[in-house]
N, C-alpha and C positions, 0 to 999 in steps of 0.2 A: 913664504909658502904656506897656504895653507893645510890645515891638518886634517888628517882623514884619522876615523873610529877602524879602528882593527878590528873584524871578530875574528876568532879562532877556527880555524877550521882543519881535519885529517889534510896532511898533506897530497895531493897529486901528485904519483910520482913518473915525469915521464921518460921513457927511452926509446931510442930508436926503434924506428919498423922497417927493416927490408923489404915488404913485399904490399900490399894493400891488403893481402890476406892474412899476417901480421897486425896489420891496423884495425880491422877487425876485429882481431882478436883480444887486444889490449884496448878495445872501444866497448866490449862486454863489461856490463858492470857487475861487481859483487858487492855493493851494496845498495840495498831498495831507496827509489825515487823518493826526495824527500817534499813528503804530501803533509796535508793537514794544514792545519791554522801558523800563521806565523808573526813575528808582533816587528815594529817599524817603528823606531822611534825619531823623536820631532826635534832636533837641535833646538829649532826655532820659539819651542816653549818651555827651555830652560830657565830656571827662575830661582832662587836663593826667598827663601822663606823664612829665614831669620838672621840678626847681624851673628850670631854664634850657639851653639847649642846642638844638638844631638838625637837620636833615636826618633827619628820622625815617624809617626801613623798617621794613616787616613784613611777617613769612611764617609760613604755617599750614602747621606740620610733621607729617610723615607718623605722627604720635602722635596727634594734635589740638590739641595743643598752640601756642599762640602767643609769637614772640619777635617782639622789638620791639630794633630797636638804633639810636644815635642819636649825634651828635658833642656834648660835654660838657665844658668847660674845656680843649681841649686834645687831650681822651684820647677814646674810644667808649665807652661805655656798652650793657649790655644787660639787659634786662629780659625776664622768661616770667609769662605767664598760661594755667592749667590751668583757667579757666570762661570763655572767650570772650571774652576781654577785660574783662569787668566788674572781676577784681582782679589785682595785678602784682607778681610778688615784687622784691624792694630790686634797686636797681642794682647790675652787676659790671661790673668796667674790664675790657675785652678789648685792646683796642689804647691804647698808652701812648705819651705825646708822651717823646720824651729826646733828649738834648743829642748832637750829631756835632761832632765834631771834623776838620778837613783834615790834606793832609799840611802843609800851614803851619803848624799850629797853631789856627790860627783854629773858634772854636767858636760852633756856632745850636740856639738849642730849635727841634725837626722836634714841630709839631702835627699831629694826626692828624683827616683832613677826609673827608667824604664815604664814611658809614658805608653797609655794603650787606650782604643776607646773601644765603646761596641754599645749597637741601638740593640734594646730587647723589642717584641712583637707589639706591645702594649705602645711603645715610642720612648720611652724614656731609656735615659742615654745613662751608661757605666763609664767610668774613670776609671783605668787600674795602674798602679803606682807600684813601686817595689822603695820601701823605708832602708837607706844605706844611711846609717851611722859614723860622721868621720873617724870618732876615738872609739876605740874597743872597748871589750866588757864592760860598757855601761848600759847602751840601749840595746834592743835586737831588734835586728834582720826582719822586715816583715813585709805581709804582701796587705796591701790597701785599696778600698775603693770610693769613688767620691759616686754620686747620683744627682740627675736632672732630671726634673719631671715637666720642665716647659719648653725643650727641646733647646737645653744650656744654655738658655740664659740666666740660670741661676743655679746654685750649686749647692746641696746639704750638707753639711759635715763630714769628715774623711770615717771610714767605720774600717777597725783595722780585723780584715781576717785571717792569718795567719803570722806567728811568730815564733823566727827561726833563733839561734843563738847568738848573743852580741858579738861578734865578732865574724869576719869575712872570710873566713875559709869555711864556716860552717852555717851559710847563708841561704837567703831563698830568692829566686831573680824571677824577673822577665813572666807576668801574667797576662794571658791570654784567655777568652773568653767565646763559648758557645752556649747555644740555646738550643736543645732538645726541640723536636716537634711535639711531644707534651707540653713545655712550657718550662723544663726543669733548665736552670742555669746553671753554666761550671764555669769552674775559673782552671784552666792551667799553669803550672810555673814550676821551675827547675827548684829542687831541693836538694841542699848538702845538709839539714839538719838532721838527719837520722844517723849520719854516716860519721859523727866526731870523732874518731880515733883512723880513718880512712881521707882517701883525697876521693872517695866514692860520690855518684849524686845521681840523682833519681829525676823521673818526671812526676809528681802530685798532685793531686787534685782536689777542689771541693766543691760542694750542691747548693744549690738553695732552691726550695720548690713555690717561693712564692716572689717570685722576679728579682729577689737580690737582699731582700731585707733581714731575712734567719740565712744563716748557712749551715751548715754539716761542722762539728769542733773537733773531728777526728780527720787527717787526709787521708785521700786513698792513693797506693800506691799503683801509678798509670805504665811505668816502665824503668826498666834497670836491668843491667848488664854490671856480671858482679867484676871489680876491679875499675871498670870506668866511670864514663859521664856523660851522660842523656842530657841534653840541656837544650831550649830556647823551644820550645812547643808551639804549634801552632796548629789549631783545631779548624777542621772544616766536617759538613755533613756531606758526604761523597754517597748518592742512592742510599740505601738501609744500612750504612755503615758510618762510625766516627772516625777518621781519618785524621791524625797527627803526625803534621812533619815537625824533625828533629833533628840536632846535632848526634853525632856518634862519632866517639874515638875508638871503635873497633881496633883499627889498627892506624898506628902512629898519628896524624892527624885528625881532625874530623871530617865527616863526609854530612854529606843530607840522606834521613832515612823517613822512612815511614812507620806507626805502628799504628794498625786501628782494631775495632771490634765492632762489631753488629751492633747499633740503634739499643735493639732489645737486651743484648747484653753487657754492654753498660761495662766493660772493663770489669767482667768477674772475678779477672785473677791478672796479673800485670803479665806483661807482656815482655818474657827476659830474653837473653842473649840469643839462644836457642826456636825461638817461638816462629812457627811459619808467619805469626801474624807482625813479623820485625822484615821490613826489607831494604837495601839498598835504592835509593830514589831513582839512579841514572841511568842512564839505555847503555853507557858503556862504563868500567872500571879505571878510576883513573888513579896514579901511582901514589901507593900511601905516605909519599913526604909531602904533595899538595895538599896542602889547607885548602877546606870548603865547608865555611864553617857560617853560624848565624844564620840559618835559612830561615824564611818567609812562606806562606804560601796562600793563593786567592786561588778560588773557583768561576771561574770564567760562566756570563749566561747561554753560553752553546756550549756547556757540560766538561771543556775540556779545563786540564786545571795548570799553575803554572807554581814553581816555585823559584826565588831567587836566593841566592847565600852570596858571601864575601870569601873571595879564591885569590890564594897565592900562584895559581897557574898561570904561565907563560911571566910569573913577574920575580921579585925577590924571593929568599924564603922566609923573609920577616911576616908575620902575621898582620901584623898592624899598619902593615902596608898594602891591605887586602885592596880589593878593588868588585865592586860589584856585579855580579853574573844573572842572567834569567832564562831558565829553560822552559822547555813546553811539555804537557805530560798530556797521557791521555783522560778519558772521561771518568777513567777510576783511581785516577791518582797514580797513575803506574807508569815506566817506562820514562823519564823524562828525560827528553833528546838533547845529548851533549852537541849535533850536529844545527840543531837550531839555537844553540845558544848565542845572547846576544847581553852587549857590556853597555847599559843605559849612557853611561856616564864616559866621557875618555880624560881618564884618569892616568898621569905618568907616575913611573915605576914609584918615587919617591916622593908622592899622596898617597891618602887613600879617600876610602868611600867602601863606610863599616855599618853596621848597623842597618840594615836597609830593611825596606816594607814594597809590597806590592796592593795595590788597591785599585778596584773599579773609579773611573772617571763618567763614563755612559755606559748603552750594551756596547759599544764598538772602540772604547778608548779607554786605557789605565791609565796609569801616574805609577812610576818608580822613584822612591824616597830618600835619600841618605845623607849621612854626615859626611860630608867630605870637606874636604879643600880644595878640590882640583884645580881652583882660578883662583886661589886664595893664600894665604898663612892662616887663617881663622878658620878650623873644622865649623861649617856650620849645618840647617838643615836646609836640603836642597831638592827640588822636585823636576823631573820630566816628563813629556808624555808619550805616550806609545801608541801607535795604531797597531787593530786588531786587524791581519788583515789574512779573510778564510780562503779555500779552494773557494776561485770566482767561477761563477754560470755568467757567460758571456751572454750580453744582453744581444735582443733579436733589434739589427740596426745601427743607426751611429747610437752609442752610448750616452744616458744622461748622466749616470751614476757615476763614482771618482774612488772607486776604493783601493785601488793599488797608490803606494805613497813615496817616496825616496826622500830620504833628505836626516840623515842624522850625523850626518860631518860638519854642515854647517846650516845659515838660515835660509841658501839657494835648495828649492826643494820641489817635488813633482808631485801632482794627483793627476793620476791616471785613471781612464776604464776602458772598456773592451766590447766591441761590438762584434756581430756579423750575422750574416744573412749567404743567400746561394753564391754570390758570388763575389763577395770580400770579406775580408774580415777589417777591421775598424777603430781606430786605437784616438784617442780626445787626451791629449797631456797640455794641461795649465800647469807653467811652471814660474812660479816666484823666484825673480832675479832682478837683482837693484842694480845689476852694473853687467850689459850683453858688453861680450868681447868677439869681434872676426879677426883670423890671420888670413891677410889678402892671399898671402902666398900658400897655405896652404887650408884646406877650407875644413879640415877633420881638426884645426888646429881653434874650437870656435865652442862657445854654448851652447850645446843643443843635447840629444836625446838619441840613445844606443839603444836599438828595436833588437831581441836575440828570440829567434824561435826555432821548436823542435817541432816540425810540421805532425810527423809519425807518432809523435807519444813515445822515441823511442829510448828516452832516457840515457843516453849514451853518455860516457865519463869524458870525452873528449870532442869536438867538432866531427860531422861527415855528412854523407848525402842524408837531405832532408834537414839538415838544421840552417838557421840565417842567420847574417848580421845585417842589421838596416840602419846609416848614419841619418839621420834627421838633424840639421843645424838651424838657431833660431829663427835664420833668414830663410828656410825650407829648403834647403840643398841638400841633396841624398845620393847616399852610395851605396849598394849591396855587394852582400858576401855571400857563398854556401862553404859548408863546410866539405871539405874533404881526405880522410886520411891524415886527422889533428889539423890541419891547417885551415884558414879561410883563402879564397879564392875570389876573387872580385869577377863580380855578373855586368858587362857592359849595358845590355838592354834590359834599360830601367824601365819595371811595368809599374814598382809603386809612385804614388802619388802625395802631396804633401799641398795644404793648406795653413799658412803662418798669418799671424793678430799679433798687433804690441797692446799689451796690458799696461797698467800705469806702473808696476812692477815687475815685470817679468813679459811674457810670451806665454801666446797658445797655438797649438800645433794641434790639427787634424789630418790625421795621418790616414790614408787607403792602403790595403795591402791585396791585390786581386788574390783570387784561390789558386788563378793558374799560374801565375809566379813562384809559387812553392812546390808546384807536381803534385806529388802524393799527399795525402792531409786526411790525418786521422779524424774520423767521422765522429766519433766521441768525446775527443779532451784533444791538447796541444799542450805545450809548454811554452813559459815565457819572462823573460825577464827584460828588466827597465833598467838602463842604467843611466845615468844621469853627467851629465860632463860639463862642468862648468871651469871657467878659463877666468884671468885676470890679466894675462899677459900669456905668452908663448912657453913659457915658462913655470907660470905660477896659477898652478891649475889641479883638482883632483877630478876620478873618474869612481863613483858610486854605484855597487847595484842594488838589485830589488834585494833585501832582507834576506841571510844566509844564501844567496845567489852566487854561484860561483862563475866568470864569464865566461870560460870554454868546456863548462861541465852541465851539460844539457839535463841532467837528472837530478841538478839542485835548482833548477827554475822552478818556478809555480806551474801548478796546473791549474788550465782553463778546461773547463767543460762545456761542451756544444748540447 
């Protein structure tokens, strides 16, 4: 059998309806259609980007180019891909673990943790390193940076800018790195060196105003909540404001928070427990034994912004049996919707997949990052990719464009797009599949493609008049639905239409759906989801929808606009 990606979603809860006017009323929803941008990730360009190793980043350089760097025996590793991440030239060591010595004598291999990169304006690329010492009180704790000034192919000396206390409970982790629109550079990273007689830690910061070369020898304190631990920062410029996401153990576990301040004012006074400027990241509150810890966060180039962390939700309560999550926020960083969350990776209860990163790939496609095992015994670093895929403006006509995508259970997978004109609407699905299956005896029992629409816009929690189901199978055999009163209802007199192609992989299907086969049809927008069904036998078969799509819940389809 194979295996389908869970996302999580509020349960639906259904109960009987006595009456249609019951049905009704339990078909009102009380919660808003879920609109905006939504991400789709790609099975099919899962790839393992080292034999073992850890804390993967990546950044799309002002060439096109992508580097990927990552923590590796010890040492950092880095790797470049010149086609988009599909291939990746051999690994180079950039930061190297080596031996310190005291003035006693006393000697510790200093392992090199928490790999980071970031291009400044000028083009030259930072390294950020966090210095973890195996033996105690002899070396400290420190945060480090390496520099490239011919776009890494060559690397200057490591130059260490901050140093916490030899020993790991009173350490400094995980930097992170922004450039002001003046030009001035920081570096963030978690700090317990202030806090030695406490389990306390802070967020930190430091400056440098001539691209990296002096920095600031005092840190500034960025955030702290007294009693806890602010930890793993991640800097974005969100409009005239510095926005940092972050861990917080407010209460029992950690959650993802946010703390920023105005461009101009620059973290004047930190940002504590109490501060309007400290918020919870998520659209809803989730119960304080879940772990959702190690957040990420990227700024998308249509303003919206996304973060991911590693959650013990829905799985063990082991921590380190996390598994990776990514939600969607809006343009200021705000609200980040637990109902479009989505699990890059499918990861079982007893893996994980810790440590993770989000990064542009294009405008239209990321990459989510992380250590895991999930197919393995070896944690190592592992990449997928994601489509970005926005509220679609339905093209005028059959469709050239392919922006709607399915396919993150396996390599069988759909590009979709969406036409119409006065008197059809118009649906183009190319679907990659190495192995078409029909059941003679039953034709729903087959490959092919689940049409669902809300003619009215009317977002309803359940199926009823005005919503469809349309079976499309490889060989172009079709059946429709309407809903009615939660259930579907099969329409004998088939008006849509169906044009089938064999590809050298798969199938294309050009789908017609006239206007008048639906009745009523909202003049502005529709809903709509794809769902994907692929078969291997009668048996051993999963059924996919469009990204947080839920299939009899018409108000988690996408919106198409007319």
């Amino acid at each position: 059998m194979k295996s389908i990606l869970y996302l999580f979603f509020p349960f639906l809860i259904h109960t009987s309806c006595d009456s249609a006017q019951e049905a009704v009323k339990y078909n009102l929803i009380s919660n808003p259609p879920l609109d905006g941008i939504r991400i789709a990730w790609d099975y099919s360009s899962v790839q393992q980007l080292a034999e073992k190793g850890g804390y993967p980043r990546l950044k799309l350089l002002k060439d096109n180019s992508l580097v990927a760097v990552y923590d590796a025996n010890g040492n950092h590793e880095l790797i470049r891909s010149y086609d988009n991440g599909n291939t990746w030239t051999e690994p180079a060591i950039t930061f190297r673990k080596f031996t310190f010595t005291n003035r006693e004598g006393k000697s510790t291999i200093v392992n090199m943790a928490n790999s980071e990169i970031f291009q400044l304006t000028n083009g030259d690329l930072i390294l950020g390193c966090n210095y973890r010492p195996v033996l105690e009180e002899i070396a400290p704790f420190a945060i480090a940076i390496m520099r490239s000034t011919d776009n890494g192919l060559t690397w200057k000396e490591p130059q260490v800018l901050f140093e916490a206390a030899p020993r790991f409970i009173d350490g400094c982790w995980e930097p992170a790195f922004l450039q002001l629109p003046n030009g001035k550079l920081q570096v963030y990273f978690a700090n317990e060196n202030p806090y030695q007689k406490t389990d306390e830690q802070e967020i930190s910061m430091l400056e440098s105003t001539d691209n990296g070369i002096n920095w600031t020898t005092n840190s500034k304190t960025i955030s702290f909540r007294a009693g806890r631990r602010d930890g793993m920062p991640v800097p974005q410029i969100i409009g005239d404001e510095i926005v940092l996401t972050i861990e917080d153990n407010f209460k029992d576990q950690f959650k993802p928070y946010t703390i920023r301040t105005s461009i101009n004012d620059n973290w004047s006074s930190p940002v504590l427990a109490d501060s309007p400027n400290r918020n919870y990241a998520l659209s809803k509150q989730i119960p304080d034994n879940f772990y959702l810890g190690a957040p990420y966060s990227l700024k998308l180039p249509s303003g919206e912004t996304l973060i991911s962390y590693q959650t013990t939700e829905g799985r063990t309560t082991n921590w380190e049996l996390s598994t990776m999550e990514v939600v969607i926020g809006n343009n200021h960083a705000q609200n980040f919707d637990k109902e479009k969350a989505t699990r890059p990776f499918e990861v079982p209860v007893n893996k994980e997949a810790k440590w993770n990163s989000i990064a542009l790939v294009d405008n239209f496609t990321i990459a989510a990052l992380s250590s895991t095992n999930f197919k393995s015994n070896e944690v190592a670093p592992w990449m997928i990719k994601g489509y970005i895929i926005p509220e679609i403006v339905a093209e005028i006509g059959i469709p050239k464009e392919h922006p709607l995508f399915v396919g993150s259970t396996d390599k069988t997978n759909i590009h979709a797009g969406i036409g119409q004109d006065q008197n059809n609407i118009y649906l183009n699905c190319i679907i990659n599949d190495s192995f078409l299956y029909s059941d003679k005896s039953d034709s729903l029992k087959s490959d092919g493609v689940y049409i669902y629409l809300d003619a009215k816009n009317a977002s309803l929690k359940r199926p009823d008049k005005g919503v469809y189901r349309i079976w499309v199978s490889h060989a172009g055999a079709i059946s429709l639905w309407e809903g009615k009163e939660d259930n579907w209802i099969e329409i004998k007199n088939l008006l849509v239409k169906s044009t089938f192609s064999n590809l050298t992989k798969g199938y294309k299907l050009n789908i017609t759906i006239p206007r008048e086969a639906l009745g009523e049809i909202n003049s502005q927008a529709i809903r709509l989801d794809i769902a994907l069904s692929s078969y291997n036998s009668s048996n051993d078969y999963y059924i996919e929808h469009t990204a947080n799509s839920i299939s009899d819940a018409p108000y988690s389809w996408i919106k198409i606009k007319f």
